[in-house]
N, C-alpha and C positions, 0 to 999 in steps of 0.2 A: 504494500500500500504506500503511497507515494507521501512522503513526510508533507507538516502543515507548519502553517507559520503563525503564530500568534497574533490575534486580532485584539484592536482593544475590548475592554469587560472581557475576554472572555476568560471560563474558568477549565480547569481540567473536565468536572463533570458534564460540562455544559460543551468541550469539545469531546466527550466521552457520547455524550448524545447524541451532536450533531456527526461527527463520523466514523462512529462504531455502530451506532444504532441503541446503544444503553449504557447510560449515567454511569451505571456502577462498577464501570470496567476502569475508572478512571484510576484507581492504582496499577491498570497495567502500564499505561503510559508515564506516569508517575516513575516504577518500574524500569520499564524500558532505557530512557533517559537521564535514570541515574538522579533524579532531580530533591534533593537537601529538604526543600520547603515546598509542599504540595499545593501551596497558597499562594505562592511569590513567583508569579508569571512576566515576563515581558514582552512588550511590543516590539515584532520582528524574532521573536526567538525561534529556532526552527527545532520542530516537535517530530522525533520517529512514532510513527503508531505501529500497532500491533496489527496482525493479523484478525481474521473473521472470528475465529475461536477464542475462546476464554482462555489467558492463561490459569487462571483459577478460578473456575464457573461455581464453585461453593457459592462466589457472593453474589450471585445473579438470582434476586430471591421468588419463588412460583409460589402465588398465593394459593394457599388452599382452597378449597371449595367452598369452607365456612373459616373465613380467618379467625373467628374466636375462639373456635374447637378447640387449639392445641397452647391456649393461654396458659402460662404459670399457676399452679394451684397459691395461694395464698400464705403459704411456707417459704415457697420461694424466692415472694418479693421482691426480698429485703437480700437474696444472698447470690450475685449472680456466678451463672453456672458458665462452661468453659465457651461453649457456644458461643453467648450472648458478650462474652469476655471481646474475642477473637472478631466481632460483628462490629461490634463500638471502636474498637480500635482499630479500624480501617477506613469507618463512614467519620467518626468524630472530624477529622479533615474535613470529607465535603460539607459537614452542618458550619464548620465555621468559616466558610466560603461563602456562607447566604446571611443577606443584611439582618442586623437585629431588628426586631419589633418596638415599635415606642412605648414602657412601660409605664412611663414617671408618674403621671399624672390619670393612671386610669381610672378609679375611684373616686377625685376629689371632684369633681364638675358634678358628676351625678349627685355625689352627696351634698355639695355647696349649695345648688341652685336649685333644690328640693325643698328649702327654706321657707321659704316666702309662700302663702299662700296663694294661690286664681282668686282674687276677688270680684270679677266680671261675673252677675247672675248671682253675687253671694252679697250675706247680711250678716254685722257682727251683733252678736244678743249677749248678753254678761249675768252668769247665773251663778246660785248659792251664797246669795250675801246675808250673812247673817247680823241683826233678826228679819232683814226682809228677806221675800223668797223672790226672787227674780227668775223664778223655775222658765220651763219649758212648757207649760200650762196657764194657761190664763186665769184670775181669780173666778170668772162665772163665765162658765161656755154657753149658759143659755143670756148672758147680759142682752141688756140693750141700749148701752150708749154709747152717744154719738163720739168719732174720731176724735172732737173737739176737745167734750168732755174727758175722756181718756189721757190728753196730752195735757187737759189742764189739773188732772189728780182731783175732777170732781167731787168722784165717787171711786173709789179705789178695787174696793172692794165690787163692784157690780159690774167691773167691765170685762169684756171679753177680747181685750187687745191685747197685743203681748210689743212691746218695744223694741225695736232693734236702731240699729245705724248700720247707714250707706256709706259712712266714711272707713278708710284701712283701717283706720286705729280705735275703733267701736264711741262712745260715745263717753267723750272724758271725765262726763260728771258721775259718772258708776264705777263704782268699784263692784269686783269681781272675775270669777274662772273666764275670759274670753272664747265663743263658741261661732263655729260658720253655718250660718243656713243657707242650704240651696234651694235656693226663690224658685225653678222650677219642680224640685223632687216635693218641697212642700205644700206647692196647689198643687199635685198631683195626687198629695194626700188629702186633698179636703181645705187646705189654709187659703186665707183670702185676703189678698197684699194691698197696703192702703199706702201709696206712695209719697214723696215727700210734698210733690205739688198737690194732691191731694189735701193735704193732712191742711198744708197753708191755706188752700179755700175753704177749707171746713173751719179752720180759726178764725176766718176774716168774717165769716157769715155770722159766725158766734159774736162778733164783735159789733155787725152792723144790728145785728139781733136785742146783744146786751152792752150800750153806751157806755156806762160805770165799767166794763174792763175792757175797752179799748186799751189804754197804755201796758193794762199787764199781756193780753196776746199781743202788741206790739213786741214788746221784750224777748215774750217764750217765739215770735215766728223769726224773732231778729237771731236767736240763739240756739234755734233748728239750723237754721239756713247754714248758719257761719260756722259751729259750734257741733252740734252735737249729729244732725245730719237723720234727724227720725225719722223713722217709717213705721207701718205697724202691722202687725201680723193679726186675723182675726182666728180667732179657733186655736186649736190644739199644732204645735209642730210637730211632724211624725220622728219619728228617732231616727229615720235612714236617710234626712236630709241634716243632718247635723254631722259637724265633725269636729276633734278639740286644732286651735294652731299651734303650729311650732313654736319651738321654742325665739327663732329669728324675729319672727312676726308677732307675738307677745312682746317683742322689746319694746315695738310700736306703739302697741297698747300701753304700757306702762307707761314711754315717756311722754304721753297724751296726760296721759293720768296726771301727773306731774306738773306739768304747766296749767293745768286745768285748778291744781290744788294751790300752786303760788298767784293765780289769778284771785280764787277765792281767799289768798288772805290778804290780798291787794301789795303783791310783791311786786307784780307785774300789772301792768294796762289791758284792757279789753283787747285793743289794736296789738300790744306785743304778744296775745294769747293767741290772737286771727294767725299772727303771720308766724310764731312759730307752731301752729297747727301746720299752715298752708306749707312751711319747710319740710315739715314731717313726710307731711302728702309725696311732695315734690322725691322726696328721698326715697321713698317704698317704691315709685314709680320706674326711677331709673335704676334701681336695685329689680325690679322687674323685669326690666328690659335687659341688664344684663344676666337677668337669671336665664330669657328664654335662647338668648344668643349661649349659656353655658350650657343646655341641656342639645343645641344643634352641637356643640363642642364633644358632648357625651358619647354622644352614638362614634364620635370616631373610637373613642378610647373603648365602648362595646364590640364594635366592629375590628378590631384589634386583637381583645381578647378572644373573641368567636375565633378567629382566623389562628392563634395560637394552640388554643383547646382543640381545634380541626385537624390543625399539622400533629397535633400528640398523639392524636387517636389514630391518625395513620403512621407514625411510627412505631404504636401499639401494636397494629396490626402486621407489618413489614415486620417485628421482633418477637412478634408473638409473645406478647408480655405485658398485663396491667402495668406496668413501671412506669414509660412515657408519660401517661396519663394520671396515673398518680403523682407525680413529680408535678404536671403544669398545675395539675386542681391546689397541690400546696401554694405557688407561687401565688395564685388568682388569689388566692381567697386572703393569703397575707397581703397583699397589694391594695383588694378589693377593703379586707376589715378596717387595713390599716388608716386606708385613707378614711374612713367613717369615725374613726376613732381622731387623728389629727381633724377633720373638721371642728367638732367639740372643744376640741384641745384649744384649735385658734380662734374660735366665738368665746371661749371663756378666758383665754389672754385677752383680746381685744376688750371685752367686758372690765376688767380689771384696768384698762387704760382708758374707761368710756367709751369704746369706740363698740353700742350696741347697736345703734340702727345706720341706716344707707351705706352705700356700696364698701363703704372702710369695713361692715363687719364682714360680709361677704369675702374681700381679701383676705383678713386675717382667718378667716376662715379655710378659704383655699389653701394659703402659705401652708397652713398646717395640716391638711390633708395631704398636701402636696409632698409635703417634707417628709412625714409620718408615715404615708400612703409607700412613696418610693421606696424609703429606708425599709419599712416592713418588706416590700416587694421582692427588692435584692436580699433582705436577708435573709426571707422565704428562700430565694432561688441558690443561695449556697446549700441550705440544706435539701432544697431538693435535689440538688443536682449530683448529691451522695446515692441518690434513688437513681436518676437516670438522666445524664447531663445533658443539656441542652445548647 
């Protein structure tokens, strides 16, 4: 066979393909040429090739009929046999001939921009404040008064509304567990959604109705609006449209809470309560935004993984041995914990430096996913690679 001359990229196995017909003969040429590092090819170097036949057809592997048939029993795992010895230490060259896979970062997007909740179609409600019950149930499901009455605490006891907010941060004058309801799963249940334009007609008519409290609904429609952001649920909420928030998105809440409480002891102006509301807003928003550009970022680092776990199970199979695949499932899932774990890690540094809401917690979040995530990953893959090296 007429010798060949090295192209660029190419590699032994990849000229073991193109003109022998199969990858795995590349140690004959390897062989043949006498060549030190089976990795370290040049442009222009002239290559003998072998002949049609195998010098040594052992490694030309025929898959069985059912490649899991003749997998390692579970004894074996962990102690490899001469076989599998003499198998790795012929291919281990060509595996490190092909590019790595990007590990670093595969966990911490997923777990970072999982944070925040979808608030499009949702309502924050604040429940178990003790002594009030700010339940999931309205004080009288057969009531019958009107929106007005309900938001002015006429009759407390007789109504059938139940209170929510339209704003990310629920409504800063309650204290309480913060809860999401889905506006659709709960008229689907039966709930009947009384909106914030609503609720303000139904005060203003109260108002043209009853002259003596114009100035106080002025107030309560001035401190809907800007403020607190009501709406009202009639009826009962069913429990499959409720869900609790994360931990990210309770900071929101809280720090509502907070400006809402230096307002009421007049530490703060109405106007500096508006506008570090309106910051808050502002903040969840583009923390949104790059949450949804993190979870496009996610699927690479799934798509990554998948394609890792894929190439295992087919070395599995070519070795006929759970080992491959035991070996990557350790890596993933130290990779994978790890980064879920540094998430936490850098939401609660960040916390400790204030940095709970908008995209600074985010970051510190990732850093530490990222950092945590990696280092677990590689350090998963030392010890996997005791099992079956990669």
């Amino acid at each position: 066979m007429p010798p060949y001359i090295v192209q660029p990229a190419d590699t032994l196995n990849g000229i073991a393909a193109k003109k022998l017909g199969n990858a795995n003969r590349w140690p004959e040429i390897a062989r043949l040429n006498k060549l030190a590092n089976p990795n370290l090819l040049l442009v222009g170097q002239r290559l003998e090739l072998p002949g049609t036949q195998a010098v040594h057809p052992s490694f030309v592997l025929k898959p069985a009929p059912n490649p899991w048939a003749e997998l390692a029993t579970l004894p074996e795992l962990w102690d490899r046999g001469p076989g599998e010895r003499a198998f790795l230490a012929t291919t281990q060259a060509q595996h490190a001939q092909e590019p790595a896979t990007f590990a670093w970062a595969r966990g911490s997007l997923f777990v970072v921009f999982s944070q925040l909740s979808e608030t499009t179609g949702k309502l924050i409600r604040k429940v178990a404040v003790v002594p009030t019950d700010f339940s999931l149930l309205p004080a009288n499901l057969l009531g019958k008064i009107t929106p007005a009455e309900h938001a002015m605490a006429l009759n407390p006891t007789g109504s059938q509304f139940l209170s929510t907010s339209q704003k990310v941060f629920g409504a800063p004058s309650i204290n309480g567990t913060p809860l999401l309801i889905d506006i659709a799963k709960a008229e689907a249940a039966g709930a009947r959604i009384i909106p914030i334009e609503q609720l303000v007609s139904e005060l203003k008519q109260f108002a043209a109705q009853n002259p003596g409290a114009q100035t106080r609904v002025n107030k309560l429609i001035d401190i809907i609006q800007t403020v607190e952001g009501e709406v009202l649920i009639e009826g009962r909420v069913a429990g499959q449209a409720v869900s609790k928030l994360p931990a990210a998105h309770t900071a929101y809440v809280r720090a509502a809470e907070d400006l809402w409480k230096q307002f009421a002891s007049k530490k703060i102006t109405k106007a500096q309560l508006e506008a570090g509301l309106k910051k808050l807003e502002t903040a969840f928003g583009k923390s949104r935004f790059i949450g949804r550009l993190g979870r496009a970022l996610t699927v690479v680092g799934v798509v990554f993984t998948v394609k890792d776990v894929a190439d295992a199970t087919q070395r599995s199979i070519h070795q006929k041995s759970y080992k491959p695949l035991a070996a990557e499932s350790i890596r993933q899932a130290g990779g994978w914990g790890g980064a879920f774990v540094g998430a936490k890690a850098g939401f609660a540094v960040g916390a400790l430096f204030g940095i709970e809401t908008g995209p600074g917690a985010l970051i510190t979040g990732a850093l530490g996913a990222i950092i945590v995530g990696g280092a677990a990953y590689y350090g998963c893959d030392l010890l996997a690679d005791q099992l079956s090296p990669n």
